[in-house]
C-alpha positions as CSV (number, residue, x, y, z in Angstrom):
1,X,0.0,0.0,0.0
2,X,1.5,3.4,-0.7
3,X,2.0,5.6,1.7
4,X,1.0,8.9,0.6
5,X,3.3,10.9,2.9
6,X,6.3,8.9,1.5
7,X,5.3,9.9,-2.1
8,X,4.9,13.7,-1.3
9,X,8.1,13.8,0.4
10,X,10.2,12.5,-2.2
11,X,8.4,14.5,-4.8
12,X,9.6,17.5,-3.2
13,X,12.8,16.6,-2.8
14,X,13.2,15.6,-7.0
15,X,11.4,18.8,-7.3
16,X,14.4,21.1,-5.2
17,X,17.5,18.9,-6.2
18,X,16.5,19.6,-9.8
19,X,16.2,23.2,-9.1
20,X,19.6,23.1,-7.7
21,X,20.9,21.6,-10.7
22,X,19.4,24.3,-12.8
23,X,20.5,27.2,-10.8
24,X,24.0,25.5,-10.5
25,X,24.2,25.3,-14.5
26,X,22.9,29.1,-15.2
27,X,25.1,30.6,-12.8
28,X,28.3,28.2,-14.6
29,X,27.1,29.5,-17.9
30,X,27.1,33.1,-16.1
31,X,30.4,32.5,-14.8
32,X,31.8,31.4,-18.6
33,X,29.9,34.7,-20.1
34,X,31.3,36.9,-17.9
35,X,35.0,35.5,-18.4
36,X,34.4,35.5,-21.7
37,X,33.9,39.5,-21.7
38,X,36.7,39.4,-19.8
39,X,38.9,37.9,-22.7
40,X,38.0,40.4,-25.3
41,X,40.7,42.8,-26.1
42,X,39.4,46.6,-26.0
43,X,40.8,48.2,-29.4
44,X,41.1,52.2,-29.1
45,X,41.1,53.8,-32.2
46,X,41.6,57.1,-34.0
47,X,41.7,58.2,-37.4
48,X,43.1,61.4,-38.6
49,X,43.3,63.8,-42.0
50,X,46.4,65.4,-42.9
51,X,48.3,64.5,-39.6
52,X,51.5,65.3,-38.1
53,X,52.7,62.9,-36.1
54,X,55.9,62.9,-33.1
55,X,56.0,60.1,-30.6
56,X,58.6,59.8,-28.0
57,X,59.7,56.8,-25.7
58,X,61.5,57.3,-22.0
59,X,62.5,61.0,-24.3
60,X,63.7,59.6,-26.5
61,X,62.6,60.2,-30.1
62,X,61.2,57.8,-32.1
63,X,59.0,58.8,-34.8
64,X,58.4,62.0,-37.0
65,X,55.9,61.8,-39.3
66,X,53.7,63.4,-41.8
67,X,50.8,61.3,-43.6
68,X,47.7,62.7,-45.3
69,X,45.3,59.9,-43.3
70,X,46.5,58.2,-40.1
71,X,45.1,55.2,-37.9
72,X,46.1,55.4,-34.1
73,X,45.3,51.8,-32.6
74,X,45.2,51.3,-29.1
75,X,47.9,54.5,-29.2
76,X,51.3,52.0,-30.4
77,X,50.4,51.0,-34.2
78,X,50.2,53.3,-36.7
79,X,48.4,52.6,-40.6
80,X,49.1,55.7,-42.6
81,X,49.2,56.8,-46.2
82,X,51.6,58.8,-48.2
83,X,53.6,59.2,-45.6
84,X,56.6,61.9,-45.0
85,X,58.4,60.3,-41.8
86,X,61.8,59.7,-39.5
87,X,62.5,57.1,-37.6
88,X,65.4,56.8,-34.6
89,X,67.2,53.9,-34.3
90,X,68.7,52.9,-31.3
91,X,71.6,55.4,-31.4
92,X,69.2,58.1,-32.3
93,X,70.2,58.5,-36.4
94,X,67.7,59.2,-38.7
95,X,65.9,56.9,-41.2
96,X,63.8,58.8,-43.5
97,X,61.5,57.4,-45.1
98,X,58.0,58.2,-47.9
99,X,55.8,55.6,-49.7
100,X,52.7,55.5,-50.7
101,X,51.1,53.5,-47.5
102,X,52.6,51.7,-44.8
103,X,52.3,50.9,-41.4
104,X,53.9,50.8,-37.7
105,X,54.6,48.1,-35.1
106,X,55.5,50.0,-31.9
107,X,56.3,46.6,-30.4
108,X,59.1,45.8,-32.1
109,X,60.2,49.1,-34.0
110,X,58.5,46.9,-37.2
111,X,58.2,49.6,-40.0
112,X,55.8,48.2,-43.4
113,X,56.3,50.3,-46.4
114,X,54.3,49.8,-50.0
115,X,54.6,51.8,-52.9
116,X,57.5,53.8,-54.4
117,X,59.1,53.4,-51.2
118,X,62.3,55.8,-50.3
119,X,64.1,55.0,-47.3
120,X,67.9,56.9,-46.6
121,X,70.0,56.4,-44.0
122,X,73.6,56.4,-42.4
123,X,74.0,52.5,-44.6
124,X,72.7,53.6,-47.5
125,X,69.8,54.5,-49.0
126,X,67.2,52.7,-51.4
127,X,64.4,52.5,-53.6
128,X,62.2,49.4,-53.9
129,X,58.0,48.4,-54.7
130,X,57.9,47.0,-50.8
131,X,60.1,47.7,-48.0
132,X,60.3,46.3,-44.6
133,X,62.6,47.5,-41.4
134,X,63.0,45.8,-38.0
135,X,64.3,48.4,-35.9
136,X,64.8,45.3,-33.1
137,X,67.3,43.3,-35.3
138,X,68.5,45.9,-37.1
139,X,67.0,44.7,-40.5
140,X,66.3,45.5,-43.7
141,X,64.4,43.6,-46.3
142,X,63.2,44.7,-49.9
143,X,61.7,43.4,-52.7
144,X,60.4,44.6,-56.2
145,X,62.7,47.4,-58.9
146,X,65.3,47.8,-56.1
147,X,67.7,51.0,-56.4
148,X,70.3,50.7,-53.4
149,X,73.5,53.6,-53.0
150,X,75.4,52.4,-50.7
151,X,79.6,53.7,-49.9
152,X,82.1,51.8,-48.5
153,X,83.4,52.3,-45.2
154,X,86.7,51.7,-45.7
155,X,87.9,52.7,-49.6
156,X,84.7,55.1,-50.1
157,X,83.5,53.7,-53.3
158,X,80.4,54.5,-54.2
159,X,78.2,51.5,-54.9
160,X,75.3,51.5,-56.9
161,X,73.2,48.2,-57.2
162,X,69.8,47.2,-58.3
163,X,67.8,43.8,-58.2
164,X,64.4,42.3,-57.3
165,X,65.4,41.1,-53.8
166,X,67.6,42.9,-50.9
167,X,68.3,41.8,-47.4
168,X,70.3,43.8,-45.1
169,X,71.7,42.9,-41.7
170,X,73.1,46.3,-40.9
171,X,75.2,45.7,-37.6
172,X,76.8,43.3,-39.1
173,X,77.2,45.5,-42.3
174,X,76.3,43.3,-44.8
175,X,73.4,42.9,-47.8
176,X,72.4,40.3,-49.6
177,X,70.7,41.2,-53.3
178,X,68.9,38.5,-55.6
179,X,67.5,38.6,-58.7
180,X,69.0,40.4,-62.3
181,X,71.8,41.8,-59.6
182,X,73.4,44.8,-61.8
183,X,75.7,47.8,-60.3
184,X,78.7,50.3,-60.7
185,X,81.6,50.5,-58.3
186,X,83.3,54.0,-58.8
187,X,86.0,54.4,-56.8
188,X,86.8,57.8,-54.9
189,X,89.2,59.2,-56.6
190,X,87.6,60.1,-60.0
191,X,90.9,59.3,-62.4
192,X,90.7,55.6,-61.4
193,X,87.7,55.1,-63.2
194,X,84.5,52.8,-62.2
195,X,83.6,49.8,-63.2
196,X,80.3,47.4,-64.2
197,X,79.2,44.3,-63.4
198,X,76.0,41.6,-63.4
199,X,75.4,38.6,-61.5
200,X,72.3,36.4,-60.5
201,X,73.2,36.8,-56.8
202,X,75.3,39.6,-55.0
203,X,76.7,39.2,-51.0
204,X,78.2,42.6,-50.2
205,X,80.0,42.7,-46.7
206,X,81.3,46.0,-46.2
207,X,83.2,45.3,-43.0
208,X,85.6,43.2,-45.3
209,X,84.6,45.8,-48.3
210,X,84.0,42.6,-50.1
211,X,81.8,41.8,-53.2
212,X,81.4,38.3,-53.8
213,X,79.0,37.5,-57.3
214,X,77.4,34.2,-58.5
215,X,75.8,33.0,-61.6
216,X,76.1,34.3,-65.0
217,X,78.6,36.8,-63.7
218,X,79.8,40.0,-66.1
219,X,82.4,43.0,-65.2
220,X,83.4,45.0,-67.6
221,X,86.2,47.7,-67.3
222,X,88.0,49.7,-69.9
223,X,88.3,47.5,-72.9
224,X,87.7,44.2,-70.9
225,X,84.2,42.3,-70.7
226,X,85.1,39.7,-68.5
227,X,82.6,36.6,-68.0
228,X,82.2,33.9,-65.4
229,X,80.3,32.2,-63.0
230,X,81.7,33.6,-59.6
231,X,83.4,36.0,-58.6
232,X,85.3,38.2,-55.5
233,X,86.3,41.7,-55.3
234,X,88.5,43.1,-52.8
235,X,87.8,46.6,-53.0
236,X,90.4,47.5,-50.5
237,X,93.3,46.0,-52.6
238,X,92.9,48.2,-55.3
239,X,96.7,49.9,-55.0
240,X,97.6,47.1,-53.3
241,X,99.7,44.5,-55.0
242,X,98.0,42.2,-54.1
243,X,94.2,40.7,-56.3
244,X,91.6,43.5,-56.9
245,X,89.0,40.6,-58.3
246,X,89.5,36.8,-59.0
247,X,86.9,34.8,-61.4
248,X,86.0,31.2,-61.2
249,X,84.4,28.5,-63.8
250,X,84.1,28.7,-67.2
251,X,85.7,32.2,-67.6
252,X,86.0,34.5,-70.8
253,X,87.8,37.6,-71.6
254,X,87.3,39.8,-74.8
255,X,89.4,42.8,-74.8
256,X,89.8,45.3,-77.2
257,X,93.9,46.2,-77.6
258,X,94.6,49.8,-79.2
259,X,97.4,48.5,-81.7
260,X,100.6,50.7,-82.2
261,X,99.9,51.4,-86.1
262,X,96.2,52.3,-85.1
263,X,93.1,50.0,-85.3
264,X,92.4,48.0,-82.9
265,X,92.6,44.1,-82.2
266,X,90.3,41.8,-80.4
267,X,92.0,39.4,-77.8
268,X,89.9,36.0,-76.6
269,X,91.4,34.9,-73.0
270,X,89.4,31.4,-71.4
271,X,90.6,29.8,-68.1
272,X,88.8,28.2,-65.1
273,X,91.0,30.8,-63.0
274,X,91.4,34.6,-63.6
275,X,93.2,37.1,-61.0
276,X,93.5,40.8,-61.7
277,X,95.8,43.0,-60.2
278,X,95.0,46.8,-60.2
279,X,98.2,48.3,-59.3
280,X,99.9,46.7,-62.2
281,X,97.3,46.7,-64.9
282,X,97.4,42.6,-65.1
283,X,95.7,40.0,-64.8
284,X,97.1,36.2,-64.2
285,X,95.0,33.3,-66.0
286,X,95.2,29.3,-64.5
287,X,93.1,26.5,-65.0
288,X,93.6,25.0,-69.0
289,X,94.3,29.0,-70.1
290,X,94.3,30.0,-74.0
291,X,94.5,33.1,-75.1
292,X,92.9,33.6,-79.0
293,X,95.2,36.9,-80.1
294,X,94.7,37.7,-84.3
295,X,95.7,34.7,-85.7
296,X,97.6,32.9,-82.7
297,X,96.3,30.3,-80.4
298,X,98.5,30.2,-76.7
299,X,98.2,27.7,-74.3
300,X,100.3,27.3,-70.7
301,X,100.1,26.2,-67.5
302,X,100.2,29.8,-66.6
303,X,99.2,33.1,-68.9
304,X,99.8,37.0,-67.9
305,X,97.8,39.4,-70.2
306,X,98.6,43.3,-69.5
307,X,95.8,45.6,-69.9
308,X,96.1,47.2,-73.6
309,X,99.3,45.7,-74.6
310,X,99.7,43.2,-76.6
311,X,102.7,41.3,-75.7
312,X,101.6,37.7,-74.1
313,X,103.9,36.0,-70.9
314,X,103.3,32.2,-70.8
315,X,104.8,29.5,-68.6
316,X,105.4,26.2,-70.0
317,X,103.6,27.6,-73.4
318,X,102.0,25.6,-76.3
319,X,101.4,27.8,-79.1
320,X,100.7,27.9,-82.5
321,X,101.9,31.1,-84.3
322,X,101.1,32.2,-87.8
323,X,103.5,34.0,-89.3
324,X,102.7,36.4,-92.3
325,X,105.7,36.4,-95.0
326,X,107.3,39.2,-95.8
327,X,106.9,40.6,-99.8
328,X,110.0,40.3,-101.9
C-alpha cells in the first residue's frame, strides 16, 4: 500500500534537487559569459586627415611623421598613407623614409612600407616596390625594382646596385641582393675610373669591403668584358699589389687592344681561374688557359695578359703562331 506521505516527500525533494541543478548550471554559464567578456581585447582607435605625427619613448625620439590619413590603434600601431616620416634607431640616427602607404609596429620598431618606397639612412639608401625595417634586429628587407646607393666604409667607393630582392643585416654590415643583380663601383678618386658588373646573386660585406658574385657573372672595365660564373672583389686592394678581383668557372675575356699602327685588335682569353691585379694593370689566368690573339692560339700552365698591350707572358707555353711572309 502506498504511503501517501512517502510519495509527497520524495516529490519535493526531485522537485528542489532539480532546481539546484538548474541554478548551478545558469550561474556556470554566467560565470563562462562573464570570463568571456573578460577575454576580449578593447581596441582604441583614431583616425586622422592630414596628420602630423611625433611620438617619443623614456624622451627619447622615435618617430616624426607626416601622412595625409593616419590610424592610431590602441595609441602604439600606426596605418598611414603617403607618408613623410623619420625614424630613430637605437643610437638616435635618422631613417627617412615616404611611400605611398605603410604601417607601424610600436612593439618591435616593425616599419611596413608599399609603394615607391624611399628610405635613406647612415647605410645607405634605397628604392624598392615593398620595403620592410626591423628596428629590433636591425634589419632590412626589400623586394620589387630595387635601387640601393650604398659607400664603402673603408675605400669610399660609391656602390650603386639594383635587383628584385635585398636583405640587409646592418650591424653586421652586410646585404644580400637577388635577382638580375646589376651595379657600378666607382672608386673615390675620380681618375681611377669605375667599373660594371652583373650577377644572378650579389653578397656585399662592407666590414671586409668585399663583393662576392654568382651565376652568369659579367664586369666590364675599360676595354675588358670579363665573363664567369663567380666572382670576388677586394675593394680594399685596389693599390695594393695584391688581387683586386679573382673569377671562377668557365671564364671568358674579350678585350679590345689599341694597336701601335692604329686600329684596334680583339684578344679572346678562357681559363677556369682569372686574378686581376689593379696596381699593375694585369691579370694572371690558371686552369687550362688559352689566349685567341689575331691569328695565334697560346696555351700554358700559366698566362699574364697586360691591360692594352699586346705582348703575351706564358709558362710552360703551347702555341701555335702564324707568321705572315714578308713581300720580296
Amino acid at each position: 500500500m502506498i504511503n501517501p506521505r512517502s510519495t509527497i516527500i520524495t516529490i519535493s525533494f526531485v522537485l528542489a534537487t532539480a532546481i539546484v541543478v538548474t541554478s548551478a548550471v545558469g550561474l556556470k554559464q554566467d560565470d563562462e559569459s562573464a570570463s568571456n567578456l573578460l577575454d576580449v581585447e578593447v581596441i582604441e582607435e583614431s583616425t586622422f586627415d592630414r596628420m602630423d605625427y611625433f611620438a617619443l619613448e623614456d624622451a627619447n625620439k622615435v618617430m616624426a611623421l607626416k601622412a595625409n590619413t593616419l590610424r592610431i590603434v590602441n595609441q602604439r600601431d600606426l596605418y598611414f598613407t603617403l607618408p613623410d616620416g623619420l625614424l630613430y634607431n637605437e643610437s638616435g640616427e635618422k631613417i627617412a623614409f615616404q611611400a605611398k602607404e605603410g604601417k607601424f609596429k610600436d612593439l618591435k620598431q616593425e616599419l611596413f612600407l608599399d609603394g615607391e618606397v624611399t628610405l635613406n639612412a647612415r647605410e645607405g639608401n634605397y628604392k624598392a616596390k615593398e620595403l620592410y625595417y626591423n628596428g629590433s634586429k636591425a634589419f632590412l628587407e626589400a623586394r620589387g625594382n630595387i635601387e640601393a646607393k650604398l659607400v664603402d666604409s673603408t675605400t669610399k667607393d660609391q656602390l650603386k646596385i639594383n635587383s628584385n630582392y635585398m636583405s640587409s643585416w646592418l650591424n653586421e654590415q652586410r646585404s644580400l641582393f637577388i635577382g638580375e643583380v646589376e651595379g657600378v663601383v666607382k672608386r673615390d678618386r675620380v681618375y681611377e675610373g669605375s667599373f660594371n658588373f652583373e650577377a644572378q646573386r650579389m653578397e656585399l660585406n662592407s666590414a671586409k669591403s668585399l663583393i662576392s658574385l654568382n651565376n652568369d657573372v659579367m664586369l666590364q672595365r675599360n676595354n675588358y668584358d670579363l665573363r664567369a660564373q663567380k666572382a670576388e672583389i677586394f675593394l680594399e686592394n685596389y693599390n695594393k699589389k695584391l688581387k683586386y678581383y679573382v673569377l671562377y668557372d668557365d671564364i671568358k675575356l674579350v678585350e679590345d687592344l689599341n694597336l701601335p699602327g692604329g686600329g684596334l685588335q680583339t684578344r679572346k682569353a678562357y681559363s677556369e681561374k682569372l686574378e686581376g691585379y689593379m696596381s699593375q694593370g694585369k691579370i694572371v689566368l690558371t686552369g687550362a688557359p688559352r689566349v685567341e690573339q689575331g691569328n695565334d692560339l697560346i696555351k700554358g700552365y700559366q698566362i699574364t695578359l697586360r691591360e692594352n698591350v699586346e705582348i703575351v707572358e706564358v709558362e710552360e707555353a703551347q702555341s701555335s703562331f702564324k707568321l705572315k711572309k714578308k713581300k720580296d
